[in-house]
C-alpha positions as CSV (number, residue, x, y, z in Angstrom):
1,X,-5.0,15.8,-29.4
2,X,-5.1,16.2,-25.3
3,X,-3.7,18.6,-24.2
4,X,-2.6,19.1,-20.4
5,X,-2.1,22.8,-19.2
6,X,-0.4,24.8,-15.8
7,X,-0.4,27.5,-15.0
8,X,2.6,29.2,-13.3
9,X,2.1,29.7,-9.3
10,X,4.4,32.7,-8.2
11,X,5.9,30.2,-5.6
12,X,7.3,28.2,-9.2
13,X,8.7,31.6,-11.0
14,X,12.2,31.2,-11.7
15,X,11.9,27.2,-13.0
16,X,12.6,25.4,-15.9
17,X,10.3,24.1,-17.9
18,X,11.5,20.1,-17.6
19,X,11.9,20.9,-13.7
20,X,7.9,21.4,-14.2
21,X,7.3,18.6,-16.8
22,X,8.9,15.7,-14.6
23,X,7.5,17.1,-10.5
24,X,4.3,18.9,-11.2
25,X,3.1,17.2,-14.8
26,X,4.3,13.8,-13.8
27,X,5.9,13.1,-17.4
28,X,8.3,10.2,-17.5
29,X,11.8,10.9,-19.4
30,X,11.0,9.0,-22.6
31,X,7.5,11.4,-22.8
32,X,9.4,14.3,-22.5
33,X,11.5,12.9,-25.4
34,X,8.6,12.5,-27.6
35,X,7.9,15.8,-26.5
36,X,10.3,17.5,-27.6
37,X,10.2,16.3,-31.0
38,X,6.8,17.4,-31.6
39,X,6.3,21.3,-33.7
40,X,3.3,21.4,-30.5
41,X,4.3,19.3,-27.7
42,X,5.4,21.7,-25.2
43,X,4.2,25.4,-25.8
44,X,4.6,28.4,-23.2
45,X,2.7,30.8,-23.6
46,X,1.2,29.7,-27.2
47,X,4.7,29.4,-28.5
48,X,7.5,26.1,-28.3
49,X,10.4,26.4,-26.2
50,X,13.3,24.5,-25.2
51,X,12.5,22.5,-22.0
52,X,15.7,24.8,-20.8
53,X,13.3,27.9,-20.7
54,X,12.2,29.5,-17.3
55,X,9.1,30.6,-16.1
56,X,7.5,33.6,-15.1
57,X,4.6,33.8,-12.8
58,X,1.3,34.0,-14.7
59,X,2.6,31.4,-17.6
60,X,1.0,28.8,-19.3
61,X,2.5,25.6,-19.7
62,X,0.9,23.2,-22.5
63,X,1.8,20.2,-23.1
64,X,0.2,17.0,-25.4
65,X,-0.8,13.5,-23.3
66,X,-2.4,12.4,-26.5
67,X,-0.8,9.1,-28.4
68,X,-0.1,9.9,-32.0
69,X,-2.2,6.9,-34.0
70,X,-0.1,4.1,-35.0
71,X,-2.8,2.0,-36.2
72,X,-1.1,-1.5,-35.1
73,X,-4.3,-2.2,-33.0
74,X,-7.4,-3.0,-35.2
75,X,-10.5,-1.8,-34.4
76,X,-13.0,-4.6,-34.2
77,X,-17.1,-3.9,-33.0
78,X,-17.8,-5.6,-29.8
79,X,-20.8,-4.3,-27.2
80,X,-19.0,-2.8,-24.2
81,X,-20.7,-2.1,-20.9
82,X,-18.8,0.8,-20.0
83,X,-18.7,1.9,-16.2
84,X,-16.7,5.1,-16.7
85,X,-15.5,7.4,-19.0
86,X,-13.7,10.7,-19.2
87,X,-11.2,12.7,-21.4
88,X,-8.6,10.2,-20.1
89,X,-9.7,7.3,-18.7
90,X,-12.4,4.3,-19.8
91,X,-13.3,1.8,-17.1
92,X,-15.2,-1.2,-18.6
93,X,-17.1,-4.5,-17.0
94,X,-15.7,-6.8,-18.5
95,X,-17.1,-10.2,-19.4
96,X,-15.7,-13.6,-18.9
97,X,-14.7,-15.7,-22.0
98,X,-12.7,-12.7,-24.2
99,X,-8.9,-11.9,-23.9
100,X,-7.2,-8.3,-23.6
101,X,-4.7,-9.0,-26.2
102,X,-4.4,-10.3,-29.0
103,X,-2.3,-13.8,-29.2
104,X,0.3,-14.5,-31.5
105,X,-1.5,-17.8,-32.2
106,X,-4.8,-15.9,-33.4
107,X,-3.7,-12.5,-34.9
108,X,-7.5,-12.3,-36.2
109,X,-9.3,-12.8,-32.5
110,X,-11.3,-10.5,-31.2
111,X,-10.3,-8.9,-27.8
112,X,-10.7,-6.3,-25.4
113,X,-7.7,-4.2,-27.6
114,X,-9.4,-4.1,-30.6
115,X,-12.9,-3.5,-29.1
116,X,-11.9,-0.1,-27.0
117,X,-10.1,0.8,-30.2
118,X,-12.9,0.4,-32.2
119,X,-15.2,2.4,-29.3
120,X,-12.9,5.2,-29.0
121,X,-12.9,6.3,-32.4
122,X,-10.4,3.6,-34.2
123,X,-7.4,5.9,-33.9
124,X,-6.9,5.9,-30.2
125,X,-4.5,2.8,-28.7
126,X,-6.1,1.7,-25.5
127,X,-3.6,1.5,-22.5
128,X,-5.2,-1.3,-20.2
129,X,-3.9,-0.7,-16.5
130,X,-5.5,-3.3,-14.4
131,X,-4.8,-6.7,-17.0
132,X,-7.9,-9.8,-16.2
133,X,-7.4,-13.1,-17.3
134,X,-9.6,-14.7,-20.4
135,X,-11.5,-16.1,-17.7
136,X,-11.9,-13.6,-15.3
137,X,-14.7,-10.6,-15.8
138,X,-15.4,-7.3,-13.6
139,X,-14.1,-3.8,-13.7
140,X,-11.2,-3.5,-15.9
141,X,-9.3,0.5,-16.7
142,X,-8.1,1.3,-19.9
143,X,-6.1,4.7,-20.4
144,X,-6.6,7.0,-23.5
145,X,-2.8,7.8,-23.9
146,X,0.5,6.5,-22.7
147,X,1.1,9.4,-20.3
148,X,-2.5,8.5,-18.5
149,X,-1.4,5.0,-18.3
150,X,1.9,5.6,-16.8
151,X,0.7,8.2,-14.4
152,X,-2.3,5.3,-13.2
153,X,0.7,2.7,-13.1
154,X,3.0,4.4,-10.5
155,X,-0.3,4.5,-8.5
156,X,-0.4,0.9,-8.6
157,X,-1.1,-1.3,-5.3
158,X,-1.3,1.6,-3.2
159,X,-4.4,3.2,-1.8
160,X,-4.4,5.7,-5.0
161,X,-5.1,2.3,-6.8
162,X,-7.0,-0.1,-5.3
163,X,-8.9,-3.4,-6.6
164,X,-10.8,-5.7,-4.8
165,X,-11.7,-9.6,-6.5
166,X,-15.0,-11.8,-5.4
167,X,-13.8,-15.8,-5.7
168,X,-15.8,-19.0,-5.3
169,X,-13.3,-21.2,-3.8
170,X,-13.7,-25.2,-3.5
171,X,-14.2,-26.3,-0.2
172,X,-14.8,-24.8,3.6
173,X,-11.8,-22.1,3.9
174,X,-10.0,-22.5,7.1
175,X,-9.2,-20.1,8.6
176,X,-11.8,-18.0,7.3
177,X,-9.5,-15.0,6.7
178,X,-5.7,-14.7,6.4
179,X,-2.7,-13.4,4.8
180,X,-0.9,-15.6,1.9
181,X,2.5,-14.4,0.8
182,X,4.0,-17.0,-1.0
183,X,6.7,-15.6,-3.7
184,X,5.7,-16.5,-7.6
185,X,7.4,-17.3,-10.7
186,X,7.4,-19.2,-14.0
187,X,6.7,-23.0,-13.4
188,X,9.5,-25.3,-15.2
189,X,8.9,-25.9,-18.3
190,X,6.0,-23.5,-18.9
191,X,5.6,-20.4,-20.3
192,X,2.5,-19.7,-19.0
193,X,1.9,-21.6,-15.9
194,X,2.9,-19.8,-12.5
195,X,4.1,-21.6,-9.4
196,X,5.4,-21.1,-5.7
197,X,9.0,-20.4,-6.3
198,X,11.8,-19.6,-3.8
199,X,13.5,-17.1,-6.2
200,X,10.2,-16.3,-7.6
201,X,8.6,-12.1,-6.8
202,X,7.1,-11.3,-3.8
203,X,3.1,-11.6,-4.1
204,X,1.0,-11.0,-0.9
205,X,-2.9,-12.3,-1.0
206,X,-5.6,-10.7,1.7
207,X,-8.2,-13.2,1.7
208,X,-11.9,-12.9,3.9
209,X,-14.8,-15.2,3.6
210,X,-18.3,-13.7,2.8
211,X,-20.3,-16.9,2.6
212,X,-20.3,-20.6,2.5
213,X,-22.2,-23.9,1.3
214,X,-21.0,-27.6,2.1
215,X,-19.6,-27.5,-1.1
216,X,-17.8,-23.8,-2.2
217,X,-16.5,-20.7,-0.2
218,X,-17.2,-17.3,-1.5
219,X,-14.4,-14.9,-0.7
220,X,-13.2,-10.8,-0.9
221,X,-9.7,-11.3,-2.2
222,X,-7.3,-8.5,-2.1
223,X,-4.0,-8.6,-3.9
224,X,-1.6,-6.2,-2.6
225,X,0.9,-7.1,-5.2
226,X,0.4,-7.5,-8.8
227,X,1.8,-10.9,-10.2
228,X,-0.1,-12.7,-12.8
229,X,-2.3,-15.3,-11.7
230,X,-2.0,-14.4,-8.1
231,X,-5.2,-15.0,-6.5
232,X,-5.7,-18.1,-8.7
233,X,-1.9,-19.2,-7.9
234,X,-2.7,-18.4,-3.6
235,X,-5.7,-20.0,-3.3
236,X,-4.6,-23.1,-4.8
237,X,-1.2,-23.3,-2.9
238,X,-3.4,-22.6,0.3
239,X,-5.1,-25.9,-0.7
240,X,-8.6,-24.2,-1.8
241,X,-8.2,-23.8,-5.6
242,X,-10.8,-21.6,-7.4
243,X,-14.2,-23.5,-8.7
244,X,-13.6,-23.8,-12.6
245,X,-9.4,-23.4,-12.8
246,X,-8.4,-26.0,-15.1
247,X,-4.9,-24.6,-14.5
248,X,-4.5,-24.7,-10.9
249,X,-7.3,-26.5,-9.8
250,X,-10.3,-28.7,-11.8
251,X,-12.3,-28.0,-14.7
252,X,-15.4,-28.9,-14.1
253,X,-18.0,-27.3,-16.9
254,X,-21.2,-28.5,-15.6
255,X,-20.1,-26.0,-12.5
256,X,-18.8,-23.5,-14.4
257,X,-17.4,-22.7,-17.8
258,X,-14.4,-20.6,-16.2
259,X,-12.0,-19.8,-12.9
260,X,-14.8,-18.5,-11.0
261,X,-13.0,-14.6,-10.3
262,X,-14.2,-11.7,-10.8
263,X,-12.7,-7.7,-10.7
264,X,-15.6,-6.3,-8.1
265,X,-14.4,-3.1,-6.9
266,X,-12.0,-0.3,-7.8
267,X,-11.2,2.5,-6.6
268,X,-8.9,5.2,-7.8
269,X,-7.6,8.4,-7.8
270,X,-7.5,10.9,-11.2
271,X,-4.3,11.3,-11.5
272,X,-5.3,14.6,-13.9
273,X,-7.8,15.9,-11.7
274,X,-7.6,14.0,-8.0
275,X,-11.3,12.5,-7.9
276,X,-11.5,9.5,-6.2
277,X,-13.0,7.1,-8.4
278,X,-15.2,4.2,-6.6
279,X,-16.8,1.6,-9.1
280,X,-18.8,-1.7,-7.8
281,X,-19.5,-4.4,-9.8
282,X,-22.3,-7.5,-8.4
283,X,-21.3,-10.8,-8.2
284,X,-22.3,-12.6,-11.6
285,X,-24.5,-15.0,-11.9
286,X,-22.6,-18.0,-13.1
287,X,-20.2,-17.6,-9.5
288,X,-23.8,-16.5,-7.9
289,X,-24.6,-20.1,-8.9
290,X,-22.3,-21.5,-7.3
291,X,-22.5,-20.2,-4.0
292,X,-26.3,-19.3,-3.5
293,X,-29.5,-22.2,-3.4
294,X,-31.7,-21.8,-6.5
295,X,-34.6,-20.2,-6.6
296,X,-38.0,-21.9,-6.8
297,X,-38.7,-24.0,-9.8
298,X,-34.5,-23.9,-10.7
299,X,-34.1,-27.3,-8.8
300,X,-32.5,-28.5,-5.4
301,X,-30.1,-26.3,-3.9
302,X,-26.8,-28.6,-3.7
């Protein structure tokens, strides 16, 4: 089990231990909760106290940021190419083509879920922070316990948390960088499909381009909110749908076999220990293909 320790500054002397679990350990009400009903969740000084207690100078504060296993993940092999790993944290590149969760319709599929599971040991539930699409591949984070995950989550689309996407857009882009902040929400009659909604959430898209061809645009995309389906859902409202999205734009398999996006960059900040974290992933080759003239001997460039 992890366990997270403090030690008392004098400046702190004098407070209680839950004044010290929710502003210096960052633990959300319903963790203290589980907390407290552990014989070893919170221990000062070796020995459990009531969250009631105060400190002295000198203390030590333990506390457990481990999930109990509750097994309703299965663990399932799969090759991971794994980017980053610590104690708390597991930040993976993902492929196109598999899912993060498993669907209702397919209890038995194999996704990213059961994979981490599986990698970290079988009894650990992987907490994914940043969620990608089936389709979409690149850097992906998975915390190692609920506590991780929410801390990484209130970091979220600030500059603690920061994601940057590459996209192969149809078409010349005009103008070749922008803002698009168009609200989104469920489109009628779906329960999957997203559209441009009045009453939908706010959801703001920074958009640059990198590179053209007569035929695609590649972009840096930016989301600076969180709404699923945003970039594909901006890009396509801004009348340049992503190559490959059979959702918002055209499928088109002898192009590509998916919405050509993928997670390039993120940068964080440990919430545990305050390293910034900077991981770069290359443009694949399928969007690379898209975007770039074929070498030698691969035919005519398009």
């Amino acid at each position: 089990m992890r366990v997270l320790t403090l030690t008392i500054a004098p400046a702190d002397a004098g407070r209680t231990v839950l004044s010290l679990l929710k502003r210096e350990l960052a633990c959300s009400d319903a963790h203290i909760s589980r907390l407290k009903r552990r014989e070893t969740g919170v221990l000062l000084n070796g020995v459990r106290r009531y969250v009631t207690a105060r400190v002295a100078a000198g203390d030590v504060l333990a506390i457990e940021i481990g999930d109990l296993p509750d097994g309703h993940i299965v663990p399932m092999a799969y090759p991971l190419d794994v980017r980053f790993e610590d104690e708390d944290l597991l930040v993976i590149d993902k492929p196109a083509g598999i899912a993060v969760h498993q669907s209702t319709r397919d209890p038995e599929e194999l996704t990213l879920e059961n994979a981490v599971c599986h990698y970290l040991g079988g009894d650990v539930s992987p907490h994914p922070v940043s969620r990608l699409d089936r389709g979409t591949s690149g850097l992906m984070a998975f915390a190692k316990s609920g506590y991780f995950h929410e801390r990484l989550r209130r970091q979220m689309h600030t500059d603690a948390y920061a994601r940057v996407y590459f996209g192969v857009a149809v078409g010349r882009v005009d103008p070749p960088r922008g803002v698009i902040e168009l609200p989104v929400g469920m489109a009628e009659g779906s329960t999957y499909r997203r559209a441009v909604r009045p009453d939908g959430q706010r959801a703001k898209t920074e958009y640059e381009t990198l590179s053209t061809n007569d035929r695609f645009t590649l972009l840096r995309l930016v989301p600076r909110t969180g709404r699923t389906h945003q970039l594909r859902l901006h890009m396509a409202a801004a009348g340049y749908p992503l190559a490959g999205d059979w959702l918002y734009g055209e499928e088109d398999r002898t192009l590509i076999s998916r919405p050509a996006l993928h997670s390039h960059e993120l940068t964080l900040t440990h919430p545990v220990t305050g390293e910034t974290i900077h991981l770069v992933s290359g443009l694949p080759a399928d969007m690379r293909r898209l975007i770039e003239p074929p070498e030698d001997g691969e035919g005519e460039s398009k």
